[in-house]
C-alpha positions in Angstrom: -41.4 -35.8 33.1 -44.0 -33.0 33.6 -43.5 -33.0 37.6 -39.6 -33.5 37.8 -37.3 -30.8 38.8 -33.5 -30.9 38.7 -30.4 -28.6 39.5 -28.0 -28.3 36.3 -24.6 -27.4 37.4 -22.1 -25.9 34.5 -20.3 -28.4 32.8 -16.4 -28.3 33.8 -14.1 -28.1 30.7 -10.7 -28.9 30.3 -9.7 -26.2 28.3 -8.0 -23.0 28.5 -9.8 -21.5 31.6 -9.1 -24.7 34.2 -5.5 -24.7 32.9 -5.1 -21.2 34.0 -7.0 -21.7 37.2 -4.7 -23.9 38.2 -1.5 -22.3 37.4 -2.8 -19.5 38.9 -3.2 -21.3 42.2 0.3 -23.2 41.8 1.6 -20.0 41.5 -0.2 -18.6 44.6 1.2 -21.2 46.7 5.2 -21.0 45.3 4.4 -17.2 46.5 2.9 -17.8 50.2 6.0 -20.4 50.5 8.2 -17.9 49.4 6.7 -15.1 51.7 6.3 -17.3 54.9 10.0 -18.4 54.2 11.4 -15.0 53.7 9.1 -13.7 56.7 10.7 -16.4 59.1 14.4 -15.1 58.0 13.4 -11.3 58.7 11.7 -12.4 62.1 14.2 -14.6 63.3 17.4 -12.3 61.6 15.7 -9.6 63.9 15.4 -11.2 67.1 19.0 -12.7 66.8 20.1 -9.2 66.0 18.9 -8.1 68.7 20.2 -10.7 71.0 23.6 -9.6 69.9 23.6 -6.1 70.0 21.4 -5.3 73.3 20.6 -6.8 76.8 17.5 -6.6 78.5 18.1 -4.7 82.3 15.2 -4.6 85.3 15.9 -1.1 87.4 15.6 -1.8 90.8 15.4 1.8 92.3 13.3 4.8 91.4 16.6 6.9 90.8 16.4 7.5 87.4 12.4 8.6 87.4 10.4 10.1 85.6 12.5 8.5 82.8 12.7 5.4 83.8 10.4 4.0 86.9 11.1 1.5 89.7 10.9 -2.0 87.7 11.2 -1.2 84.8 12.9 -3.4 81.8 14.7 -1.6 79.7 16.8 -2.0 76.6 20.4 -1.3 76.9 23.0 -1.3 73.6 26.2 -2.7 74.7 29.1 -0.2 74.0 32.4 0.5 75.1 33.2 3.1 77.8 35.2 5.4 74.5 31.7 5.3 72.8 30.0 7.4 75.9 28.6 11.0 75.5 26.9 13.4 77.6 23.8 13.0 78.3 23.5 8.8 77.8 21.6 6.7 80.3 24.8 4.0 80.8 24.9 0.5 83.0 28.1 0.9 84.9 29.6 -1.6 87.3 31.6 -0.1 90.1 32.2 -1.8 93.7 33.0 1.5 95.2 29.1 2.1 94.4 27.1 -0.7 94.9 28.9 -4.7 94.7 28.3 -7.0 92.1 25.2 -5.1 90.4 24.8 -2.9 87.8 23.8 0.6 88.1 22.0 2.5 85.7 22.6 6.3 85.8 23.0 9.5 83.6 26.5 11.1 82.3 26.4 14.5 82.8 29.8 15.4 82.7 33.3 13.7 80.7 37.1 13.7 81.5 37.7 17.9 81.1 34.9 18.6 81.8 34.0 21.1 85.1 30.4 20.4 86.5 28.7 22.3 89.3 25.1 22.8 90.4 23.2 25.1 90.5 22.7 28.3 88.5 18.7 29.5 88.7 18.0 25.8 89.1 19.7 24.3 86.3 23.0 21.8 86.2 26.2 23.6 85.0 29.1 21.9 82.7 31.6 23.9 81.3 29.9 27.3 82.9 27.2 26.3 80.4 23.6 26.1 82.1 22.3 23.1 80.8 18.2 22.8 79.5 17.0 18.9 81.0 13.8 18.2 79.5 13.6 14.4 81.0 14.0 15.5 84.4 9.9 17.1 83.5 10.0 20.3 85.3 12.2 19.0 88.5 14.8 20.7 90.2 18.1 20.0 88.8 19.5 19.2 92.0 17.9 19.5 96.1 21.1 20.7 97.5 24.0 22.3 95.7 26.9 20.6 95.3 30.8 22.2 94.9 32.4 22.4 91.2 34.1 19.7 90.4 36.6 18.7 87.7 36.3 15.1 86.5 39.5 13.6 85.4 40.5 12.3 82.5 38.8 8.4 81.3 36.0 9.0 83.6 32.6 9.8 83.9 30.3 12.3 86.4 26.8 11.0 87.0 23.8 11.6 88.0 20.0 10.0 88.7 17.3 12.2 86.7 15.4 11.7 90.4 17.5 14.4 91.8 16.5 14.8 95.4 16.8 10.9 96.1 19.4 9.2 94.1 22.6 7.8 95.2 24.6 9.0 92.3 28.5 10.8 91.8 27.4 14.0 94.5 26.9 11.2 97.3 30.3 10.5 96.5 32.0 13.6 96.4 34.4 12.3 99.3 35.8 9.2 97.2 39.2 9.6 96.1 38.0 10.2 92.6 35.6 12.8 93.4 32.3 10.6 92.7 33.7 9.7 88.6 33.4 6.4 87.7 35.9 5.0 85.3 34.9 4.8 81.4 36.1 1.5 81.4 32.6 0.3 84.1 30.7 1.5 81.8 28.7 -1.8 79.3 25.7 -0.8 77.7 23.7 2.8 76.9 20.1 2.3 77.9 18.4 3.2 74.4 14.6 2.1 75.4 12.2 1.3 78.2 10.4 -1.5 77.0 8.0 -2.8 79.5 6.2 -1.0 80.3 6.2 -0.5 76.6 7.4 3.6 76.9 9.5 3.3 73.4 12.8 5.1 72.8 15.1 7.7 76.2 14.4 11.2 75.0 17.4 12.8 73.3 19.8 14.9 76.1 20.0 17.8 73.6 20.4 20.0 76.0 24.0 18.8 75.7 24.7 19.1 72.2 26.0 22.8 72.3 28.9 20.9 74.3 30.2 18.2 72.1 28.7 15.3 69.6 25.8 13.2 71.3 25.4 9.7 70.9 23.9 8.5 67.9 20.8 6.1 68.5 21.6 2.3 67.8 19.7 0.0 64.9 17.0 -1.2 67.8 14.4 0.7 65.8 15.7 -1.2 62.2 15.1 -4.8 64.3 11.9 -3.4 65.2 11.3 -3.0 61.5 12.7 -6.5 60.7 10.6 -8.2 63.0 7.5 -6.7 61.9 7.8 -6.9 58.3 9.0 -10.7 58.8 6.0 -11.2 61.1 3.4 -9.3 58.7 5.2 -12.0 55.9 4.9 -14.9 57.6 1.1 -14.5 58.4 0.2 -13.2 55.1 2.1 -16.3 53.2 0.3 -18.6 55.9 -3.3 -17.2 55.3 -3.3 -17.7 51.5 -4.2 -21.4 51.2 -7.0 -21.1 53.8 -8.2 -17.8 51.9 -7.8 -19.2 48.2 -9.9 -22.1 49.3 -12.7 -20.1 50.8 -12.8 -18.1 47.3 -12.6 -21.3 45.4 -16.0 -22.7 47.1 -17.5 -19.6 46.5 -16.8 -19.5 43.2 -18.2 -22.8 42.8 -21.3 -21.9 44.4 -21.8 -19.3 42.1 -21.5 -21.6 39.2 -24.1 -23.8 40.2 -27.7 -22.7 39.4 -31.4 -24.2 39.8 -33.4 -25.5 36.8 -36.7 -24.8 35.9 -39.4 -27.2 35.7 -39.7 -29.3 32.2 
């Protein structure tokens, strides 16, 4: 008919180019399974990880700024009081200090060690002036304080707030000379996570004294949960994408007819 128009739309065949179509997309979806099931194991293996290795601590005080500031949540690697170095951030529970609550505090000083403050402003150990970049330009310490030798299996320590915090010098007078036993000792603080201020500087103004503490796997979790996240979202958003390229591709196929 002179008048009539009409939309041809290209024939579908059933050969070779359907049949690979569809493979294709049967083999796009075994993938996304496979990536959304592999994504779930990383995430999950991460977070469980985690859960094992570290607990999560809120610092009540403001005796460890600027490294770590009043309420703050950190992340603390639990460890044995034999795994402590100078220069770690620890959670130590001691009732002499403070009852039935973790403190968190720096180690400055070991069993054999001497420690003494000050010399031209700076912390001594082992008549070794020692270089404190965390403390940000503070003093090392208000007042001086006498030299002290810490015994054997214990720990000197001190808040990175200098002038304010209740730390081993306010307890000079104690029968062990402000130490606190290795054995109080339960986690190394390793990150401040909320707010999210990422991994505790390196002490390595203490490395000229002895090995420091190696950092734990929190930044490998990190990794885990990431990647497993990244998997999971990827494997989820292939159907939905595949489907909105399929109905474009079909639009494309389809094409007006001129007038006969």
């Amino acid at each position: 008919m002179g008048g009539e128009s009409t939309t041809r739309t290209a024939p579908r065949s059933g050969g070779t180019g359907t049949g690979t179509g569809q493979a294709g997309s049967r083999t796009g979806h075994r993938l996304s399974g496979v990536a959304v099931a592999l994504g779930l194991v990383l995430f999950l293996a991460g977070f469980a990880w985690a859960a094992v290795v570290y607990r999560p601590y809120t610092v009540p005080t403001s005796s460890m700024t600027p490294t770590i500031n009043i309420g703050d949540r950190v992340l603390a690697q639990r460890v044995a009081g034999d795994e402590v170095r100078r220069g770690d951030v620890v959670v130590f529970t001691d009732k002499s200090w403070v009852t039935n609550a973790p403190v968190v505090k720096r180690v400055v000083a070991v069993g054999g060690d001497t420690v003494s403050c000050c010399k031209q402003g700076k912390l001594t150990v082992n008549g070794k002036r020692i270089d404190e970049p965390y403390l940000k330009g503070g003093l090392a310490e208000a007042t001086n304080f006498p030299t002290v030798k810490v015994p054997e299996g214990r720990l000197f320590l001190l808040g990175d707030e200098r002038q304010g915090s209740l730390d081993s010098t306010a307890h000079l007078t104690d029968a062990a000379k402000g130490t606190v036993s290795r054995d109080a000792v339960t986690a190394r603080v390793e990150a401040v996570v909320w707010p999210m201020n990422g991994m505790l500087e390196r002490p390595s103004g203490f490395q000229a004294l002895g090995t420091l503490s190696q950092p734990g796997p929190l930044r490998t979790m990190v990794l885990l949960i990431v990647v497993g996240a990244a998997l999971v979202l990827a494997g989820g958003a292939y159907g939905p994408i595949a489907k909105l390229l399929g109905g474009s591709r079909s639009r494309g196929r389809t094409e007006p007819a001129g007038a006969r």
